[in-house]
N, C-alpha and C positions, 0 to 999 in steps of 0.2 A: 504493500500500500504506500510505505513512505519513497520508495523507489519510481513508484507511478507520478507520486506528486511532485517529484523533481523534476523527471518529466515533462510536465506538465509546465511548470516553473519554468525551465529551459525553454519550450517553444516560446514563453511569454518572451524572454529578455531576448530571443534568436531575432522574433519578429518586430519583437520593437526598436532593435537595433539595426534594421535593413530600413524601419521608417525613416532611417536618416536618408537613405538615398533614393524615396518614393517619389519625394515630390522636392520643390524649392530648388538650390544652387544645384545639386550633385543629383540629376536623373539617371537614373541606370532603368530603360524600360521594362525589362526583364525584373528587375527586382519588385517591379508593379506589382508584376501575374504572382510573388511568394510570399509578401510579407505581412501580409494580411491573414495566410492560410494557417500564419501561427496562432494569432491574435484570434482568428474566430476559434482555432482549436482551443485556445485556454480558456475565452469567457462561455464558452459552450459546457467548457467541462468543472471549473472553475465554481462552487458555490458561495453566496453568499457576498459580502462585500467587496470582498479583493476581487473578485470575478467584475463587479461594477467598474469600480472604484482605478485599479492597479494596469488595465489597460489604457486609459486616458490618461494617466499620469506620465505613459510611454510616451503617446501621442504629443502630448505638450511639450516634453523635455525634447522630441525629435522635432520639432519644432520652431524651439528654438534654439538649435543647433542650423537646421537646413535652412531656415528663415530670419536667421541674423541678416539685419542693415534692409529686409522688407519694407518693413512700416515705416513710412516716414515721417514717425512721430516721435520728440524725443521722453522722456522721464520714462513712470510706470505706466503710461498709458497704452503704450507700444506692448508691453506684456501681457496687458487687459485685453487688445485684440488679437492676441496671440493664443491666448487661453483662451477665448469665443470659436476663433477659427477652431480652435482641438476638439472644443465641446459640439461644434454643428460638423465634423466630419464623423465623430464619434456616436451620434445620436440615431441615423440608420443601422448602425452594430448594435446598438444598446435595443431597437426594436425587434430586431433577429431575434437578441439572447430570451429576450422576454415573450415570445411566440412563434419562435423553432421550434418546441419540442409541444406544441401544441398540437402540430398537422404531422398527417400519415404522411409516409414513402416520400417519394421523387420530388410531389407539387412544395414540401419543405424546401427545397434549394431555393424556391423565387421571391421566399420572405424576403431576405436580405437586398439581390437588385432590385424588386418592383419598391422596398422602400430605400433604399439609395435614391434611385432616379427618381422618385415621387418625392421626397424630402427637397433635396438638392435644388428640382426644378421648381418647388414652390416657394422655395426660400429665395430664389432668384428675384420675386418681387420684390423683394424688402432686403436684400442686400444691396448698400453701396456700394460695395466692393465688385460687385460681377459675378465673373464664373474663374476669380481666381482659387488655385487650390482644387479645382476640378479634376477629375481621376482621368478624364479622357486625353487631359494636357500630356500625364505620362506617357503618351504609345507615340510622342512628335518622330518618334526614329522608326516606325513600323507603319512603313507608308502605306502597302496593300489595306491594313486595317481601318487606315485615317479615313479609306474611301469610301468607309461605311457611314461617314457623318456628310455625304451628299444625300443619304436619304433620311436620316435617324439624327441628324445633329450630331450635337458631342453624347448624347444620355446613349445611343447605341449601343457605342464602344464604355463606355460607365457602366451601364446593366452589365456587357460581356464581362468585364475585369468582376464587379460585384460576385457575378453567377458564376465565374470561376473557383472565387474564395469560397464559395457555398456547397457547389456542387464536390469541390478537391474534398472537404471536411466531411460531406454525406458518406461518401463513398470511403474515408478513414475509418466513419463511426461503421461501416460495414465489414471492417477488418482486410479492404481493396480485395475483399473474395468477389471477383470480375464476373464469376458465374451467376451469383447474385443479383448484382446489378448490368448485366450485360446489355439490356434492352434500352435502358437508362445512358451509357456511358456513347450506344452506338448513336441516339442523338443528340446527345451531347457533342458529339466528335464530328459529326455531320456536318449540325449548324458553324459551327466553329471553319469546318473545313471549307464548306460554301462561300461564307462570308470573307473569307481570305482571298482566296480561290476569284471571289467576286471580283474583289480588290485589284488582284493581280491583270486578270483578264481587262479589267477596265484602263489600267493603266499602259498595259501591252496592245491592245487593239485601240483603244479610240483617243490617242496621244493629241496633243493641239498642233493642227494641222496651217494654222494660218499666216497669215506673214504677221513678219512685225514691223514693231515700232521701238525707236534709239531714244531709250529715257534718259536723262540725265537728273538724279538728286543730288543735293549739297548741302554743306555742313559746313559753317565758319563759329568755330567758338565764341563761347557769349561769357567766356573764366571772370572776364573784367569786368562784365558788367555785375556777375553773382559776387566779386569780391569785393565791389563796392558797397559799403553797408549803409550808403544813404540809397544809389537807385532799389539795393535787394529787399526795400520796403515794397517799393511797386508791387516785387512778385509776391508779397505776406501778406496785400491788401491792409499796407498802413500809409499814413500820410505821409510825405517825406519833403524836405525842406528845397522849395524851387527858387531861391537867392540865386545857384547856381546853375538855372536851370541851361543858360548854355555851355556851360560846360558839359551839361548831362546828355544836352544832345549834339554834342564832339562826339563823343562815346558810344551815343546810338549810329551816328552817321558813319562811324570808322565801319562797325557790322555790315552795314547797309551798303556801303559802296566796295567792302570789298564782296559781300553777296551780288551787285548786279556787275562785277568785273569777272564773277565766275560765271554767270548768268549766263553774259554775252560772249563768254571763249566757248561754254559748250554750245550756245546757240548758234553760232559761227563753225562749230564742225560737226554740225547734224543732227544735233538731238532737236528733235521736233516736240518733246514732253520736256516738260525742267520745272523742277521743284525743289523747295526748300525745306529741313526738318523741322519739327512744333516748335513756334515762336522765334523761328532765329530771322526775321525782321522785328525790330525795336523799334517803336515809332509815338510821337506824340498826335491824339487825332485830329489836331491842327494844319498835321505836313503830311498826314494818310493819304488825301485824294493828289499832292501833286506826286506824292513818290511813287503813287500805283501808273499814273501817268508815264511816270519815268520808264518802269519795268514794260507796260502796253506798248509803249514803241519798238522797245528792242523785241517784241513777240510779233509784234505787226514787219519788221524789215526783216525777220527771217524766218516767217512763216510758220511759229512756234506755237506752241500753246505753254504759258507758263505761270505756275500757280505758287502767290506770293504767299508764304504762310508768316502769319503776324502777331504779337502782341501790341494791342492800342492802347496805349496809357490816357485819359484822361483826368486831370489835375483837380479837380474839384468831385472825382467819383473812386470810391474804394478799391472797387472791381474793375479789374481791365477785360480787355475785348480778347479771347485767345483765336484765334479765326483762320481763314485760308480766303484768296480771291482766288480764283483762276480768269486770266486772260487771254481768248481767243486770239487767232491769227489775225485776225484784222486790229488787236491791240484794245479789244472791247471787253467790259465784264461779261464773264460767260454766267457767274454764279458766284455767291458769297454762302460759306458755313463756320458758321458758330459750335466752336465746343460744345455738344448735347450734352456730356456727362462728365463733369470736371472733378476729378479727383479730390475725396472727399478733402477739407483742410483747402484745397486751390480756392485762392483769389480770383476768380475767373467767372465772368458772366455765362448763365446754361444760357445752352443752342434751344432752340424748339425740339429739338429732336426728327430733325424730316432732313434725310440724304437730298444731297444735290446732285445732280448728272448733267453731260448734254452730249450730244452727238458732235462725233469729228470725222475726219477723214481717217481717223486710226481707232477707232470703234466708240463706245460709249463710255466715257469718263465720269467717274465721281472721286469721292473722297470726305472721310472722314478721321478724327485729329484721337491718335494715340489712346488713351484709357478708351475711349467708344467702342473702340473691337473690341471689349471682354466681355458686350452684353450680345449675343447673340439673335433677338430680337429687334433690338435698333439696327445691325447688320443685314438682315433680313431683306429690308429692305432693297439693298441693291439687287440682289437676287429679282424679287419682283419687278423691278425699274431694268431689268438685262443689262446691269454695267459688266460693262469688259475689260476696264483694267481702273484698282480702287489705287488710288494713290494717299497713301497714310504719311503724314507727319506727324515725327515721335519725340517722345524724351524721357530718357530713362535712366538711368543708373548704373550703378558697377554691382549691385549684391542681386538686381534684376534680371543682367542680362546672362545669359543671350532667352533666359525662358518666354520673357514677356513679348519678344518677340516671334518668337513660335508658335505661342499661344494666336496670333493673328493669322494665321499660316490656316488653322481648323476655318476661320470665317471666309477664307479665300478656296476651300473644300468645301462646305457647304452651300457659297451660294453659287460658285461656276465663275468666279471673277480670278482674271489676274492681276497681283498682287504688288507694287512697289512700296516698301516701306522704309522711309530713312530716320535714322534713329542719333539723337544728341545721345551719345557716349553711354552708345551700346550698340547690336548688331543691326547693321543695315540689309537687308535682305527684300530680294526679286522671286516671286515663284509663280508660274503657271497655275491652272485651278484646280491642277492634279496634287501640287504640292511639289512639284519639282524643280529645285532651287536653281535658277537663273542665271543669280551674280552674290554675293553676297560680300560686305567690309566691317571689318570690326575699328570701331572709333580710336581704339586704346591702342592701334597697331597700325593706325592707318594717316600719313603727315599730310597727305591732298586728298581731304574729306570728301570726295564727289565719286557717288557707285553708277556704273555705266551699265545699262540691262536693256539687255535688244526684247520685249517684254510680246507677246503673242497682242495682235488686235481684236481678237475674237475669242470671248469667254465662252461656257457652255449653261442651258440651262437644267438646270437642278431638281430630283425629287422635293428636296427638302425646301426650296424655294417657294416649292408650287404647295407642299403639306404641312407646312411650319411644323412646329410641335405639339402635331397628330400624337408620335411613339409616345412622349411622356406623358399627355394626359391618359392614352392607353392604360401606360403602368400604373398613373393614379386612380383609375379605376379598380383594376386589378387587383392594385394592393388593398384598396378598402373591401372589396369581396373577401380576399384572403384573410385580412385580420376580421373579419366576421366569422368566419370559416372555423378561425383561429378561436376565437373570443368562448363560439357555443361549443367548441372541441370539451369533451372530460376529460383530455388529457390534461396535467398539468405545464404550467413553464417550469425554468428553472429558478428557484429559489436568491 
């Protein structure tokens, strides 16, 4: 007995210590599909408090290990969402443990994914955060797989990881006697096989076939103006002292001209796209309409399309404008968007939330600004508007990258769009709607900030475009049948 409980003990501290590498800095995809398979072994088997209690405390502590320098909040507040994120990833397990052993046979493995993805997806309302920390982030290196969230979103691939961890432990509590559950295992291995198999096929037969187009993004550090700690009020949404105000815009104006001196060399050798990463035009909204002028010309003499990305300061308002223009080739606004979903803590005016597009000679353009890819529903939208190539301006960090950037990679699989996204100091990356990476630059290794990506003109249209998120109110249906199912069972849970 005491040799079992050791045991048992062991898979706890086995799989709690591979959560360092599930999710956050250090993904290993493969450690997705195992580390969890300890974790439900223990609270499954595990009575009493410590069975509650002792796996979340793994979860936390992995945590904040994988998610140092995350939250960009300093004191203890930063640990308070740290300790939230442990508690709502842990909260579909802690359902499992308390009506698993409530249901017969096989239909027990789907407690756990139908409440995974039923949880997860409803909690998407009322998180500001997004879909960071989502289980589908981990498979970004198992591309066959990603091509399952062209129809199913990311909860697809979340159910399969979920129902993996469930279905591995059914088949342990049956001693893996295969004759047993043979009929069980062969669809198990099916669907799994299918779905790969899908993946594959889709990426080997129906590749992007169309021509392209020569993007040019760019990247001029903005170190001087964050290390000035009168303008780095602007970005905190505090007031900051305009005595010197031109001095202040020497400083904006050094960014600004050497962004439109990179503008017009790539504009001058072909790139017909050319954009900027989030916010690196600095601008008072006094001097906005002649500078965007500025930039309209050099788009109008070389036949360009180029999209200014801005922060607008105005001097008498808290919040600045974080925004993008894009300027057609006749040097005319094509469309203006407004950050929809500013980063909780950002000084930043919300967007309406409505994607912008417009038609070119090089397919149908939009774009929207950094955090906005994490909510998969505000993305959606390009999918239904048939953009063909999303042009993202970023900004992001060093304890972020390269994940947060990947994480946009699923929304560029999802709705059929190809992808350019340039990222303040972190990965800049191009990828097809297959997910097939283009060009990609790391900021921290890279001395002439501008990623060059010959980028397809012609995206694809999408199941998931057309079904939104059909599969997961599926599974919340599911699941509440199930915990009824569960609820009138005699059996009992576990204690």
């Amino acid at each position: 007995m005491k040799n079992n409980k050791n045991l048992i003990n062991l898979w706890l501290c086995l799989g709690g210590l591979l959560l360092i590498f599930f999710n956050g800095k250090w993904i290993i995809s493969s450690v997705a599909w195992i580390c969890w398979v300890f974790i439900v072994r223990y609270y499954r088997k595990e009575k009493g408090y410590k069975g509650v209690l002792l796996p979340l405390l793994f979860i936390i502590f992995s945590l904040f290990i994988s998610h140092r320098g995350f939250v960009p909040i300093a004191g203890i507040l930063k640990y308070i969402v740290l300790v939230g994120l442990g508690v709502s990833i842990y909260i579909p397990f802690l359902i499992d443990r308390y009506l698993y052993h409530r249901v017969h046979g096989f239909k027990a493995t789907f407690i756990l994914p139908l409440s995974g993805v039923s949880f997860k997806f409803l909690l998407l309302f009322f998180n500001p955060f997004g879909t960071w920390d989502y289980f589908a982030y981990t498979q970004i290196n198992n591309q066959p797989l990603m091509q399952l969230v062209s129809v199913t979103g990311i909860w697809g691939i979340s159910f399969l990881l979920y129902w993996f961890y469930s279905f591995v432990n059914w088949i342990w509590e049956n001693e893996f006697n295969i004759k047993r559950v043979k009929n069980e295992v062969i669809i198990f291995i099916s669907i799994f096989t299918i779905i790969i198999l899908s993946g594959e096929m889709r990426i080997s037969l129906f590749p992007p076939e169309s021509k392209t187009v020569k993007v040019a993004s760019i990247s001029v550090s903005t170190e001087e103006l964050i290390n000035d700690n009168n303008i780095r009020n602007f970005f905190l949404g505090r007031k900051i002292n305009l005595k010197n105000k031109k001095l202040i815009k020497e400083k904006f104006n050094d960014i600004n001209n050497k962004l439109v001196r990179l503008t017009e060399r790539e504009a001058n050798t072909g790139a017909k796209i050319i954009f900027w990463h989030e916010g690196n035009g600095v601008i008072f909204k006094e001097d906005e309409e002649r500078f965007i002028k500025k930039i309209g010309k050099i788009a109008q003499s070389n036949n360009s399309y180029i999209m200014a990305s801005l922060l607008v300061f105005t001097p008498d308002k808290i919040k600045f404008e974080n925004k993008v223009v894009l300027l057609d080739d006749d040097g005319n606004k094509a469309f203006t968007y407004l950050k929809s979903k500013p980063v909780p803590g950002e000084a930043s005016q919300k967007g309406k939330g409505e994607l912008k597009a417009v038609d070119t000679p090089y397919g149908k353009i939009g774009s929207t600004i950094c955090f906005d890819m994490d909510f998969p529903s505000l993305i959606r939208q390009a999918g239904k508007k048939d953009i063909d190539i999303m042009l993202i301006p970023a900004s992001d960090w060093k304890e972020i990258d390269p994940i947060h950037t990947q994480m946009s990679v699923f929304r560029a699989v999802e709705n059929g769009f190809n992808l350019v996204r340039q990222t303040n100091r972190g990965l800049s990356l191009a990828t097809d709607y297959q997910g097939n990476v283009i060009s990609a630059m790391s900021f921290y290794s890279t001395e002439d900030k501008v990623l060059i990506s010959h980028v397809p003109v012609k995206g694809v249209r999408t199941i998931y475009s057309k079904i939104g998120n059909l599969f997961p109110w599926i599974c919340v249906i599911m699941f509440i049948l199930l915990t009824i199912l569960a609820l009138k069972s005699n059996k009992e849970g576990i204690k």
